[in-house]
VOLUMFI-179410 format. One line per 8 residues: number of its first residue (from 0); for each residue x, y, z of C-alpha. Coordinates in steps of 0.25 Angstrom, whole numbers, always signed. Layout:
<recs>
NUM	X,Y,Z; ...
</recs>
This chain:
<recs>
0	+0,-31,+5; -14,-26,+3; -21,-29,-11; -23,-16,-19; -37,-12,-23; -42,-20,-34; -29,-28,-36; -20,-38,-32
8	-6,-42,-24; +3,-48,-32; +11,-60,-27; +21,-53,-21; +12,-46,-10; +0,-57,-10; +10,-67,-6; +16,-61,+7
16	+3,-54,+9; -5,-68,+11; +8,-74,+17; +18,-66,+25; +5,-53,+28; -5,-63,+28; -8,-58,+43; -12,-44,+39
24	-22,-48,+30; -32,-43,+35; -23,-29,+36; -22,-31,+20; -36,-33,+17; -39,-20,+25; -30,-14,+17; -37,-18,+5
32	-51,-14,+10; -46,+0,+12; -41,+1,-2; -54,-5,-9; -62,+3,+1; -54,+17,-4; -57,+13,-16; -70,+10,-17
40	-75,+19,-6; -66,+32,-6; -62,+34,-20; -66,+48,-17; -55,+51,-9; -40,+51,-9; -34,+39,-5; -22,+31,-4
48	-16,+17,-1; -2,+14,+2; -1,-1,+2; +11,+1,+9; +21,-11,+13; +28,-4,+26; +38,-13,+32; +44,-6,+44
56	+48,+7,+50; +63,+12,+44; +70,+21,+37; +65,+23,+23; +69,+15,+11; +64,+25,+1; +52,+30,-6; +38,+23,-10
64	+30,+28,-20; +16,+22,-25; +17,+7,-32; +3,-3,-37; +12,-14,-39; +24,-15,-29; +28,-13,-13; +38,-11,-6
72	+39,-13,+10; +43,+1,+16; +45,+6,+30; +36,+14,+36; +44,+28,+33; +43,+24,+19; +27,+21,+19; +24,+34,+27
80	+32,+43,+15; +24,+37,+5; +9,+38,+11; +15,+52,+14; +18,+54,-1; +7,+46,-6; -5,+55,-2; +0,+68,-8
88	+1,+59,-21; -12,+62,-29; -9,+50,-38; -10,+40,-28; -24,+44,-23; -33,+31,-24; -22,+21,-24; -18,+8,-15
96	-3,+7,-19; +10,+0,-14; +22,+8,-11; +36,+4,-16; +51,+9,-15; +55,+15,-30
</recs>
């Protein structure tokens, strides 16, 4: 539920996120003061965010791949897979993004 660099949450994440999360706010704002950090600080190196909505441990309920717009809650199997996939993708170098089921 973290904010992406430079952009905003839509209603659909601010609302639980400033409800429902509104405990791990200060976990979000660190989130977010990584991100601008890399961003401003280490554009010389590699980098990758996953803004990854984990839910609990289970089997897995498929494959993520990379989305700027939507989420999916996944289990932990399913976020491990795609970090482990993410950093051999040279695309996704420099980026912040959710992870959804497709």
């Amino acid at each position: 539920m973290s904010r992406p660099r430079d952009g905003d949450l839509s209603p659909a994440v601010w609302l639980p996120r400033n409800t429902l999360a509104r405990s791990y706010i200060g976990q979000h704002r660190d989130n977010e003061a990584v991100t601008a950090f890399l961003a401003t600080e280490a554009n010389d190196l590699e980098w990758i965010v996953h803004r990854a909505g984990i839910s609990s441990d289970g089997p897995s309920r498929g494959s993520l791949r990379r989305s700027a717009r939507t989420f999916s809650v996944a289990t932990f199997r399913d976020c491990a897979d795609y970090s482990y996939r993410t950093v051999t993708d040279r695309a996704a170098v420099h980026t912040a993004d959710f992870s959804r089921y497709g």
